[in-house]
C-alpha positions in Angstrom: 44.6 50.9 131.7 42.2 53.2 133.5 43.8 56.6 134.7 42.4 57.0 138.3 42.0 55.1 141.4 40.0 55.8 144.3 39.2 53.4 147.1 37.6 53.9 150.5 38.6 51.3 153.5 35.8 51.7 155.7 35.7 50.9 159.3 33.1 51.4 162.5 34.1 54.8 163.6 37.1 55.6 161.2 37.6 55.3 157.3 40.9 55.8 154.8 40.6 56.9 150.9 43.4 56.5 148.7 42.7 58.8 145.7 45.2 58.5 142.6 44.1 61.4 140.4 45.5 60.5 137.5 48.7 57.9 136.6 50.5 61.2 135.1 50.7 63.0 137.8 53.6 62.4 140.8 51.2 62.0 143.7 48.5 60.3 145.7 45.9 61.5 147.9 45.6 60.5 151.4 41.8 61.4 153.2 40.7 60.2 157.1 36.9 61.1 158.4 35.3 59.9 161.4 31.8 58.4 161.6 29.7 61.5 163.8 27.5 60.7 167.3 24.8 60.7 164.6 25.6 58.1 163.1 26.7 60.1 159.5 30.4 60.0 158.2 32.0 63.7 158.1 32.4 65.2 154.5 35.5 66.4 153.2 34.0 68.1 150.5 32.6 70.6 153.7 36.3 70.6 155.0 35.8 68.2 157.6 38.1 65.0 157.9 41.8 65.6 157.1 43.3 65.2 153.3 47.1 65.0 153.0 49.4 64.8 149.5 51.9 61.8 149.4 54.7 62.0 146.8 56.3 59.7 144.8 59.2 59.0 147.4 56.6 58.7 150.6 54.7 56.0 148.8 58.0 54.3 148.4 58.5 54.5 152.1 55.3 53.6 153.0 55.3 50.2 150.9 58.6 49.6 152.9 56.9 49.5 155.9 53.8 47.5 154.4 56.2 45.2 153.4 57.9 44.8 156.5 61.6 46.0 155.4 60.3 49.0 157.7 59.1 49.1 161.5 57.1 52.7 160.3 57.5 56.0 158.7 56.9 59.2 159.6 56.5 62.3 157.5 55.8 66.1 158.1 53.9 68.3 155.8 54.7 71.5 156.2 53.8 74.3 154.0 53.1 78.0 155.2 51.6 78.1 158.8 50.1 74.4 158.2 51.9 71.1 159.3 50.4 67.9 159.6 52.2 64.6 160.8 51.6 61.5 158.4 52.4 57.9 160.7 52.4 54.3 159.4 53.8 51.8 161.9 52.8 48.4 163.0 50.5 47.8 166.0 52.8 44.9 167.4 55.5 43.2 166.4 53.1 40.3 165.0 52.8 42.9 161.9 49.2 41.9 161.4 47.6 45.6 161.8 48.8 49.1 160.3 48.3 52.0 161.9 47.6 55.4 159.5 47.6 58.3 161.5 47.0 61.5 159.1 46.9 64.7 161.9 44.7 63.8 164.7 43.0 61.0 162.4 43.7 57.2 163.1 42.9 54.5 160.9 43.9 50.7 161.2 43.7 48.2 158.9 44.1 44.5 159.4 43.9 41.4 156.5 42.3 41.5 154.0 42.2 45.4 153.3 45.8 45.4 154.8 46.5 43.7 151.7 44.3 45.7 149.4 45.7 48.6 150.4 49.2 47.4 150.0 48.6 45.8 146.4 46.5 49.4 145.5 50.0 51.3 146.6 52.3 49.3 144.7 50.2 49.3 141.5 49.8 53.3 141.5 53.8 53.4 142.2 54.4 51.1 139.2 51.9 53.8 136.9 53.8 56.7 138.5 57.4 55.2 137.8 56.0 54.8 134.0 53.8 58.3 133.3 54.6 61.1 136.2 58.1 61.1 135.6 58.1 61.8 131.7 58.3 65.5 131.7 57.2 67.7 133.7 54.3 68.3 135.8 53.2 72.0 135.5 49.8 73.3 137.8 48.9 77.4 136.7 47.3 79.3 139.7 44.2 81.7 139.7 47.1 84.3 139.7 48.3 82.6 136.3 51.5 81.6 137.9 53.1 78.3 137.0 54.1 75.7 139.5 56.0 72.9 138.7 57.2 69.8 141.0 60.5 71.6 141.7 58.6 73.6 144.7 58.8 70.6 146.6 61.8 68.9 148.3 62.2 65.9 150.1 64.2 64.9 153.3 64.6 61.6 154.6 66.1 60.4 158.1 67.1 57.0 158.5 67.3 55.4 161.8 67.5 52.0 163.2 65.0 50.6 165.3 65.4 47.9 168.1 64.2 45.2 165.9 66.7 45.8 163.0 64.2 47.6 160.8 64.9 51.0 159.8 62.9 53.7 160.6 62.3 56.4 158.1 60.9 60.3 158.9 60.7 62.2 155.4 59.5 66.0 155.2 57.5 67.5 152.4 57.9 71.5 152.1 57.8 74.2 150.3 60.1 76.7 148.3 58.9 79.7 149.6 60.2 79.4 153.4 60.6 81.8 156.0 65.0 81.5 157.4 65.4 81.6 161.0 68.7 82.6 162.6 70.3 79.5 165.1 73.5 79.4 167.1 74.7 75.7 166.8 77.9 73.5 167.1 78.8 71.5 164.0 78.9 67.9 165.0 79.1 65.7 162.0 79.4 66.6 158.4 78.4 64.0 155.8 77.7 64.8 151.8 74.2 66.3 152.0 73.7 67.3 155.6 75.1 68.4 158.9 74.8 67.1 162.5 74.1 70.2 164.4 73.9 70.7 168.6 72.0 73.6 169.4 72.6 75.5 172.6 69.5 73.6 174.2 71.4 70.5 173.6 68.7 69.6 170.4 70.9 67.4 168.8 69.7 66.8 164.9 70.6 66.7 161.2 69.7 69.0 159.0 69.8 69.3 154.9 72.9 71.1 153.6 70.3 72.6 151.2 68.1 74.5 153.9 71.4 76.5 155.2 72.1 80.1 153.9 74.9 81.3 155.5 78.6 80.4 155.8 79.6 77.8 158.2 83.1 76.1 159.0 82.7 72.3 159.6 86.2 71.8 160.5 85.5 73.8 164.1 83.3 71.7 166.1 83.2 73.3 169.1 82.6 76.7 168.6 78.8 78.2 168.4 78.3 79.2 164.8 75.4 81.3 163.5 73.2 79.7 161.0 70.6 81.5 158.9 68.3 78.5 158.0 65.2 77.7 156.7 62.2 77.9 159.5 60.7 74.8 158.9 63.9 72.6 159.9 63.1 74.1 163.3 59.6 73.6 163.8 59.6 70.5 162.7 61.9 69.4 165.6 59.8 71.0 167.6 57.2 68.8 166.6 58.9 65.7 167.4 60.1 66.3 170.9 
């Protein structure tokens, strides 16, 4: 059983790689480039064309949508001052072409790479399930630093489209976040999140984890003040 996959789904002006580095590690590699006025295909080894790192989980959501248990999923990448949107949704309800959006880069894909791709997914996810989750996963830094897979977290939102299929937003980020202080109304409380209101009238969850201050759920219509992880925030910016 070979240890990396890398396939390119070309197209006239667009093109989609999905890299698997190796079967050990918890991750795939997602990379859009656009075909120039020239003629010539940008280069992401010159930093053109936009790259994006899908875990374990967002691969799962992305084969739900391939599959049609899903009408798309969208993710948010943020880490530091960078955050890039990740879309994969059908074109119509006929569910004959995919859209991949990765940033600003669109890429569809109809029969038969539609299924390629698809089959190339659920493969990798099988390897994954089997070699990236025996132990642990350790990267060192220039600095000599090591970094495990515990830097990144994972937050889902589940929400129910017109057609019956669900529609699922995760959010990659990282450990070392910036808080923000908030002044919101506790809605909704549920195991691993809160409904919040801010004073704008932004209504959205957010994960139990990413608050660091006290907060009383039982009084719901009081403004509290929450210290809470920065990227919460932005990335309901992003999506209004």
């Amino acid at each position: 059983m070979t240890d990396y996959h890398t396939k390119t789904f070309y197209g006239q002006k667009s093109s989609i790689t999905l890299t698997s580095p190796s079967k050990s590690v918890p991750y795939v590699f997602l990379s859009c480039i656009n075909r120039k006025e020239d003629g010539k295909w940008e280069r992401t080894s010159e930093g053109e064309g936009k790259t994006v790192k899908i875990t374990i989980e967002e691969i799962i959501c992305i084969l739900e949508v391939l599959n049609r248990n899903s009408a798309n999923w969208r993710g948010f990448h943020v880490f530091k001052d960078r955050k890039t949107e990740i879309y994969v949704g059908w074109e119509k309800e006929s569910h004959q072409v995919i859209h991949i959006k990765i940033g600003d880069y669109v890429k569809k894909l109809r029969f038969p790479n539609l299924n390629f791709f698809t089959l190339m997914l659920e493969h990798i996810l099988n390897e994954k399930i089997e070699f990236a989750t025996s132990g642990t996963t350790e990267k060192k830094s220039k600095d000599g630093e090591v970094h495990g897979e515990s830097e990144y977290g994972v937050f889902s939102e589940h929400i129910l489209a017109r057609n019956g299929l669900q529609v699922v937003e995760t959010t990659e980020f990282g450990v070392s976040k910036e808080t923000i202080e908030i002044k919101a109304k506790i809605k909704v409380e549920s195991p691993k999140a809160l409904l919040i209101t801010l004073e704008s009238d932004l209504e959205f969850w957010i994960p139990k984890s990413t608050i660091h201050s006290r907060y009383d759920v039982e009084n719901k219509k009081k403004l509290q003040t929450l210290i809470v992880d920065k990227w919460i925030i932005e990335k309901q910016r992003i999506t209004k």
